[in-house]
N, C-alpha and C positions, 0 to 999 in steps of 0.2 A: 440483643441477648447479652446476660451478663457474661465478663471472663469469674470465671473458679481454675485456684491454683490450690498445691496441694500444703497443705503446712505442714512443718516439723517442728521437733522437740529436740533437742539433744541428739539431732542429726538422725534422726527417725520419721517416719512419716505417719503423721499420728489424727489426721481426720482434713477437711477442705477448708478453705477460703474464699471467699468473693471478694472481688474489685470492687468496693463503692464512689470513691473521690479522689481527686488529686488536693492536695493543700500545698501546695509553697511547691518546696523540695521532697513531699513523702506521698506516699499512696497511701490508704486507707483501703485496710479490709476489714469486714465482719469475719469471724468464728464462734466458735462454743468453747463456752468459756471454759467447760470440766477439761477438755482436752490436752491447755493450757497454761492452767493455772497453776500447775506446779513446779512450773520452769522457767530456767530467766534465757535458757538460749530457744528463742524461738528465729524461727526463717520461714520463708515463703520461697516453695520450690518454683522457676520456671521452667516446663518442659517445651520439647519444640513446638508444640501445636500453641503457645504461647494463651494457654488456659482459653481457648474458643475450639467448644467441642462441635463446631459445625467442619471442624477442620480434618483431615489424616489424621490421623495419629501413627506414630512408629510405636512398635514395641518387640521385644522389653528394651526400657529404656535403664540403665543402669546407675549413670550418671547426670545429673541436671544442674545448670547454676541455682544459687538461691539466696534471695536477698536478706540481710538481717533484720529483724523485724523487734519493734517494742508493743508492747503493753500500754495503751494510751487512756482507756476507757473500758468500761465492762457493768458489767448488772448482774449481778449474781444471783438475783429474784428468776429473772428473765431465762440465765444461761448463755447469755451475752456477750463478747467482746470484741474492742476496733484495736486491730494491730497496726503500727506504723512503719513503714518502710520506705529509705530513702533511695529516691527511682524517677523517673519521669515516666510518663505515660505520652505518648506517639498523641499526634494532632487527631486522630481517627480513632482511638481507643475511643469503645463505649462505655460507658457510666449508666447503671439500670435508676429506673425511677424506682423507687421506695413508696410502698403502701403508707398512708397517710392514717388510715383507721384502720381497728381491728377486725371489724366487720366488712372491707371494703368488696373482700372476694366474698361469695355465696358459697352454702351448702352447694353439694354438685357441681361444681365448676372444676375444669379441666387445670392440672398445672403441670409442671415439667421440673423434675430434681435434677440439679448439674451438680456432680459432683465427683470424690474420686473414692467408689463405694470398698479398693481394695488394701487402699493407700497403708494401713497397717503392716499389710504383708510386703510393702515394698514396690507396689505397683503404682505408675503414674498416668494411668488409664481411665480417663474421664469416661461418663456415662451420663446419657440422658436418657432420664426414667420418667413417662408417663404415668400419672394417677389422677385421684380426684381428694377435694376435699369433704372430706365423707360426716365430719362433726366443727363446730366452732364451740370450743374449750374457754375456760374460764380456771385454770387451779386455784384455788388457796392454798395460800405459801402459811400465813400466819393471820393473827387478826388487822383487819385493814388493810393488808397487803393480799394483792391477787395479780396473775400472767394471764394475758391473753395468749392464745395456743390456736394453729389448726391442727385439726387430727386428719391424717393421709391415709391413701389405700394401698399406698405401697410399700414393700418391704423393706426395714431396715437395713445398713451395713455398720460395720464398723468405721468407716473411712466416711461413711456420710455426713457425720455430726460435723455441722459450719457447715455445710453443702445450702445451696440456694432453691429457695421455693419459688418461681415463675408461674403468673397466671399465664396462659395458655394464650389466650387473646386477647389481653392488655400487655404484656410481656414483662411487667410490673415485679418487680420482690417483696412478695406477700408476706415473705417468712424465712426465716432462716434454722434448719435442722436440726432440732435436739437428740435425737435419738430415740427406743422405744422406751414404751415403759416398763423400769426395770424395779426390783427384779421381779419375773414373769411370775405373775398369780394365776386364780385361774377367776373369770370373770362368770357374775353371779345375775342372775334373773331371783331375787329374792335366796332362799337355799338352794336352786335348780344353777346347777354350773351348766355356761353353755360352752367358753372356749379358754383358751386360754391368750395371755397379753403379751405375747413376746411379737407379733406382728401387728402391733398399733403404734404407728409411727407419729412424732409430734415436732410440730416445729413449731420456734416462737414467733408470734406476729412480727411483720415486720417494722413496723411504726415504732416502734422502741429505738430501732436505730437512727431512728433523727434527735433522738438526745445525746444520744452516744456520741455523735457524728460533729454536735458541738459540743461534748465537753471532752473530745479529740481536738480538737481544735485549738481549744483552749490549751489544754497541756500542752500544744505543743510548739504554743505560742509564749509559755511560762519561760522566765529564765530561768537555766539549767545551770547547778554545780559544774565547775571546770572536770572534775574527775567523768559526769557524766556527758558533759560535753566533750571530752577525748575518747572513751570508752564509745561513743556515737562514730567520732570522725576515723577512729581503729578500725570501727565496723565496717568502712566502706573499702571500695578500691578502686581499681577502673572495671572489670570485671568481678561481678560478684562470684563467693566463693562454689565451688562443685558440692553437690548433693548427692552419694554413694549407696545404690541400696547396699545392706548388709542380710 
């Protein structure tokens, strides 16, 4: 099962993460990208259940450490991003396998959302949420350009966008959480309204992040400006810094 930790923003906790790789000295997570992309102080909270929600959980937890984390890679078609953070990962940390095609899971197939659905308001309360994939999406974004998408049966949160999609019985990441579709219309059979769209959840395939994953890699195997090479090595410590709710 994948870990999911919770990310912030300007010391805020502003939607989930997954663990996908280790590379050198960093860790590599996926997120959403809207969550994000507005800010250059990003972190990855760890709380004690060390992002595996098969574990206890303590709560409320108030304070957590959280590693610095960069901006390495992203898809803004997709909604996409691999943050990097300098960390090791234990000889036994798991690493999920990544969906290969867009189509790999079925209509009707069972999956499980980890994620941390309250993390906005301050909570580091993971959650594993049962659903099904109920449609296999296609958006256009623009001409020539189109996302592959699953559409879920379960409810959005706030705190779930970057939260990981797991088939149920491959254990595989299918996808990773965009959120619903916003803003809520009201959905049409021809003129005949039948509901409205504020609970049709979407994640993006997960097969996008095998490009991501190498041109993470790549960056961050690029040589770096000394400024950003100190502003890196300022980042760390022996103990990464506390993470407060407010």
């Amino acid at each position: 099962m994948a870990l999911v930790f919770p990310v912030a923003a300007r010391e805020q906790l502003v939607g989930s993460a997954v663990l996908l790789a280790q590379h050198g000295s960093h860790l590599l997570f996926c997120t959403a990208l809207h969550i994000i992309e507005d800010f250059d102080d990003i972190r990855i909270a760890v709380p004690p259940h060390q992002g595996n929600c098969a574990l206890p959980q303590t709560y409320p937890v108030f304070q957590a450490p959280a590693l610095a984390a960069q901006l390495v890679a992203s898809n803004a078609f997709a909604d996409i991003a691999i943050v990097a953070a300098e960390a090791q990962t234990g000889p036994n940390t798991p690493l999920p396998r990544i969906a290969t095609a867009p189509a790999q899971i079925a209509v009707g197939s069972e999956i499980i959302v980890l994620g941390y659905p309250f993390a906005p308001v301050g909570s580091f309360l993971q959650t594993w949420s049962p659903g099904f994939v109920v449609a296999l999406a296609r958006r256009y974004v623009l001409e020539g350009v189109t996302v592959d998408e699953l559409v879920l049966s379960i409810k959005d949160q706030p705190g779930l966008s970057g939260a990981a999609v797991i088939g149920r019985q491959d254990g595989v990441v299918h996808g990773v959480l965009r959120g619903a579709f916003s803003p809520p219309e009201v959905l049409r059979v021809g003129h005949i309204p039948i509901a409205t769209d504020f609970s049709v959840t979407i994640a993006t395939s997960g097969y996008y992040l095998h490009d991501l994953l190498k041109t993470a890699k790549e960056t961050l195997a690029a040589p770096q400006s000394p400024s950003a090479a100190r502003q890196r090595t300022e980042s760390r410590g022996d103990l990464p810094p506390t993470l407060g709710r407010r």
